[in-house]
N, C-alpha and C positions, 0 to 999 in steps of 0.2 A: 112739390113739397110744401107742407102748411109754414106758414110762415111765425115766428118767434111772438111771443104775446108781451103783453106788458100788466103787470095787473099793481093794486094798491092792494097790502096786505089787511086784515081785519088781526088788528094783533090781540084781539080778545081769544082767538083760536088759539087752543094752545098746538094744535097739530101744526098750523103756520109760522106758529114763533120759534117750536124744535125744527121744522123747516130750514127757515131763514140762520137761525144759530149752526146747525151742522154748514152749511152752505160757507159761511161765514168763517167760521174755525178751522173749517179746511182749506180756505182759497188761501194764495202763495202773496196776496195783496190785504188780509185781514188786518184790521184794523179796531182796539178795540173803541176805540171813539163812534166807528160803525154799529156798534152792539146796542142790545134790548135793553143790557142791565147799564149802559151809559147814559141812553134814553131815558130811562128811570131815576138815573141822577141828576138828572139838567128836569128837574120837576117844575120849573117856570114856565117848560116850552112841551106845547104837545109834539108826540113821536108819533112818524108815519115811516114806513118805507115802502118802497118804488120796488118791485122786481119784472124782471125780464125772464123770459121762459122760451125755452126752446120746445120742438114738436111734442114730445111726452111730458112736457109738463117740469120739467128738470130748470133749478134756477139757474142762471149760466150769469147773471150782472146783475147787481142789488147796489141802490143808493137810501140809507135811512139821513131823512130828514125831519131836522129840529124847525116845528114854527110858533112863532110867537109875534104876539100883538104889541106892536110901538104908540103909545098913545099921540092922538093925532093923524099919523102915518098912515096906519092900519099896518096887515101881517107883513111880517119879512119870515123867509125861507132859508135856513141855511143848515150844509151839510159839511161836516165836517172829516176829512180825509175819506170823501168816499171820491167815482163811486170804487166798489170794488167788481171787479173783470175785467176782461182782455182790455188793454185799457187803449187797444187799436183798433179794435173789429168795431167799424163806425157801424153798424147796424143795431149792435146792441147800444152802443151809449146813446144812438138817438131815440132808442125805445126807451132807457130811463130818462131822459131829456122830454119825451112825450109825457114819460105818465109824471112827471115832476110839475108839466104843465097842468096837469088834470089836477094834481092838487092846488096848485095858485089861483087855476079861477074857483075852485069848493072852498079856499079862504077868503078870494080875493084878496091876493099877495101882490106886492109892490116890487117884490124881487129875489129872486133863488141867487144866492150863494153859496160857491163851493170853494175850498180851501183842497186840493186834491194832495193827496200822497206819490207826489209824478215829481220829479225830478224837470226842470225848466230847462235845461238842453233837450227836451225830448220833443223835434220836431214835428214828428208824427200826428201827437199826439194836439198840440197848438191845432195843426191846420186842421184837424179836425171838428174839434169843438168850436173853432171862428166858424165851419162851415154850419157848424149846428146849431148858430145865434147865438156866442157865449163870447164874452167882451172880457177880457184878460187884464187885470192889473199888475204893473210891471213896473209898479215904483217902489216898492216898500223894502227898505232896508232896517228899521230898527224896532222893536218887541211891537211898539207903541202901531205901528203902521197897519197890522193885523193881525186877527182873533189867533190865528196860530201862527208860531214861529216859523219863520219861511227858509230860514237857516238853522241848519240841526247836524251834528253830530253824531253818526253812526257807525257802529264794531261790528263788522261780520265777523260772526263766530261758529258758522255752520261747519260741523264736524270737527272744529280741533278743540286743542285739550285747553286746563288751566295754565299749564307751563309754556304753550303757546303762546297764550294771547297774554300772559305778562312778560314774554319777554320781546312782547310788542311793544311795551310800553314806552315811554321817555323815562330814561336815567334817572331822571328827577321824580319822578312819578313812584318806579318802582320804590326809591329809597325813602319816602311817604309813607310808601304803603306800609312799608319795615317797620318806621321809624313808630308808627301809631302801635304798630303792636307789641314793640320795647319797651314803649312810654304805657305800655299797661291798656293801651283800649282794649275796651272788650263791644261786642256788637249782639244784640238780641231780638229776636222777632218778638215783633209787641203783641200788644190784645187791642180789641176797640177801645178800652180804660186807657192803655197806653197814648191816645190820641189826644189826652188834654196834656199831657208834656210835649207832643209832639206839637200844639198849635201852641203853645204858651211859648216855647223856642223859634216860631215861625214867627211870629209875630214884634220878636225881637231882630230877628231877620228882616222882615218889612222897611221895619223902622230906621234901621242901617242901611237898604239900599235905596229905599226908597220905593216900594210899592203895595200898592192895594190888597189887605191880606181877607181871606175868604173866613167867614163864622167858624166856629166850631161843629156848627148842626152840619156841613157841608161835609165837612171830612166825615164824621161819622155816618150821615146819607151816603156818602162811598163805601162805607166800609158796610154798610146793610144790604148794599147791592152785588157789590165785585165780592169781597173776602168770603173766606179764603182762596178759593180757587182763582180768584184774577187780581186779588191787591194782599200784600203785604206790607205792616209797618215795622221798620230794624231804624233802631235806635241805640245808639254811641254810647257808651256811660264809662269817665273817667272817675276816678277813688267813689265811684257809689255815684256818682250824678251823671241824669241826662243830660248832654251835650250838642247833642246833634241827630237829627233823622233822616228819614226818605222814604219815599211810598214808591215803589215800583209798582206797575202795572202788565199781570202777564196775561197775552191772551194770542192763541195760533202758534205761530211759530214765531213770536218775538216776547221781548221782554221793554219799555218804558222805563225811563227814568221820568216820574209826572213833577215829583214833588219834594224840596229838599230843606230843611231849616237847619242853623247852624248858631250856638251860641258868641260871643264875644268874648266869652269865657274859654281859656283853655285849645285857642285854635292853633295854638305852636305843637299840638300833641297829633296832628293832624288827622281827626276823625274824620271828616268829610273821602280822603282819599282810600278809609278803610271801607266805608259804607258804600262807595264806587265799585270796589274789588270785591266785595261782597254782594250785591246786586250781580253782577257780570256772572261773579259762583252761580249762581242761583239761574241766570238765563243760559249757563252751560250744561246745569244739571239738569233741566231741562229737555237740551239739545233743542236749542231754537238757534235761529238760523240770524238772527240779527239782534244786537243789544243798541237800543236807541238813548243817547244819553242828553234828545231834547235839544231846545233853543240856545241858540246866541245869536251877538247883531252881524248884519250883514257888512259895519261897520268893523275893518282889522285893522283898526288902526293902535297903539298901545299908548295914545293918549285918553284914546275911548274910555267912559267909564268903564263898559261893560268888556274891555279888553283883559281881563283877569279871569272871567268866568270862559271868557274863548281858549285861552292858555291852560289853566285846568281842563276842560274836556280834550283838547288836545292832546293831551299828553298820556292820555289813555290807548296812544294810536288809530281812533278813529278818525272817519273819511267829513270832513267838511263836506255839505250837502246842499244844496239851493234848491228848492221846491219851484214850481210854477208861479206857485202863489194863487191870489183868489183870481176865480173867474167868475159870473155870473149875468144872468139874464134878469136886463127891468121888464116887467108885465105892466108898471103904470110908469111908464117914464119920468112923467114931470114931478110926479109924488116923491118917486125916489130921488130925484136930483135934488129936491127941495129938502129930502130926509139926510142925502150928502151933507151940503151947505150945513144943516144942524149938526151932524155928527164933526165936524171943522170946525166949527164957531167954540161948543161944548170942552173942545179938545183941547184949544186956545185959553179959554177960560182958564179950567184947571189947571194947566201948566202955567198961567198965571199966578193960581190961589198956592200953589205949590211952590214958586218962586218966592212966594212973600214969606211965606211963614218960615223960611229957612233963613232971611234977613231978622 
């Protein structure tokens, strides 16, 4: 029997990009951070993907990776929640693991990074990837530790109803939900326009908890790529005013929660938990098979800051989650150990500069 191929796509085809997209939309692991039109919105980094092919030519594992140039460093490699396939049949992961190599030395890249969609009790899957030269991080508990949240929150909702999964909820949660639409909220799917209340409220948001908020050109670059078929904006509005948003992200059989802002104004009317229950509608009407409602730290502690936003998703009755976290292969070792040490120094710094400015 001929044996599975590995190839690098030429994404200028478009017969290989409807390819890769059906391939993608249909596997039971899609992910849209995986996708064309994701690659298209991270427009800093060139987009490749990696497939694997079975004897007729059929994709059966595909990893699309983001690369981009570190000044100094040179490339780094990184993929984010792939790849997507059996994610135990070591034959195929080490064909994308080969052709992922083919692209590090055509950049001469310092180091592939993957952040997988794998669940970190999943034995199997560790020894595999150690056996295929992929070095596992296994320290990171809180937002700050890696590009994506290692701790997430998720609702299985395949097959049941609305009356279901709210009376899943926490007590408190449900009466929320109630409570927001006694007090008059109302919830409405935006336009692109709609995105300047929505970043003018994030940004308020930011500044309250304390984190780095993205341009305006970025959300609407989302929204020229994904909407409508993969992103929608619903936004809150009490007596006439927005209050509150959220971008969901649908794509396969799941629904995203990517992105949420919330005003300082008016939060006892509790929009945030109407906009929750509304996304959830939306990945039911669907009939998708999981609603992801995203990060929290690894830290459960209710001294934690961030111990408020973990009791909120909670109460939604989703399943706390711990991912593997990142795993990744150096191609120049010492570059990249030396490109570590900067990424720790940098890190030190700002939470310095951040310290002061709040004294």
């Amino acid at each position: 029997m001929e044996e599975n191929k590995v190839r690098i796509l030429d994404l200028q085809d478009e017969k290989q990009r409807k390819e890769y997209t059906e391939f993608l939309e249909n596997h039971e692991r899609c992910n849209f951070q995986q996708s064309l039109e994701w690659g298209k919105v991270k427009s800093f980094w060139k987009n490749e993907v990696v497939v694997a092919e079975d004897e007729k030519q059929n994709i059966v594992g595909s990893l699309s990776v983001l690369v981009r140039k570190i000044p100094i460093f040179g490339y780094l490699m990184y993929s984010s929640r792939g790849p997507v396939c059996d994610i135990h049949d070591e034959k195929v992961l080490a064909q994308l693991t080969e052709g992922a190599k083919q692209l590090a030395e055509k950049y001469h890249a310092m180091v592939l990074k993957i952040e997988p969609d794998i669940k970190s009790d999943d034995k199997e899957f560790r020894e595999i990837v150690q056996k295929l030269g992929y070095q596992i991080k296994d320290n990171a508990k809180d937002f700050r530790d890696e590009i994506q949240p290692r701790y997430v929150f998720r609702l299985d909702i395949k097959g049941k109803t609305e009356d279901e999964i709210f009376a899943g909820f926490h007590s408190k949660t449900r009466y929320n939900v109630r409570l927001a639409t006694r007090k008059g909220v109302t919830v409405k799917e935006g336009t692109k326009e709609d995105l300047k209340d929505f970043h003018k409220i994030m940004v308020e948001t930011g500044a309250r908890d304390g984190f780095i908020i993205r341009p305006l050109e970025y959300f609407e670059k989302m929204y020229d790529e994904l909407a409508p078929e993969h992103m929608k904006v619903l936004m809150a509005y009490y007596e006439g005013k927005p209050i509150s948003g959220v971008i969901p992200i649908m794509y396969g059989n799941k629904t995203w929660y990517l992105y949420g802002a919330s005003s300082n104004a008016y939060r006892n009317v509790m929009p945030n938990y109407l906009l929750q229950w509304e996304m959830i509608k939306l990945a039911i009407q669907r009939k998708d098979d999981m609603f992801d409602l995203r990060g929290v730290s690894g830290v459960v502690d209710e001294n934690h800051p961030q111990y408020g936003l973990y009791r909120f998703k909670k109460g939604f009755g989703a399943e706390f989650t711990e991912f593997i976290g990142e795993i990744y292969i150096p191609y120049k070792k010492v570059r990249y150990a030396l490109y570590q040490f900067s990424e720790k120094v940098f890190r030190k710094v700002r939470g310095f500069v951040k310290t002061m400015k709040k004294k």
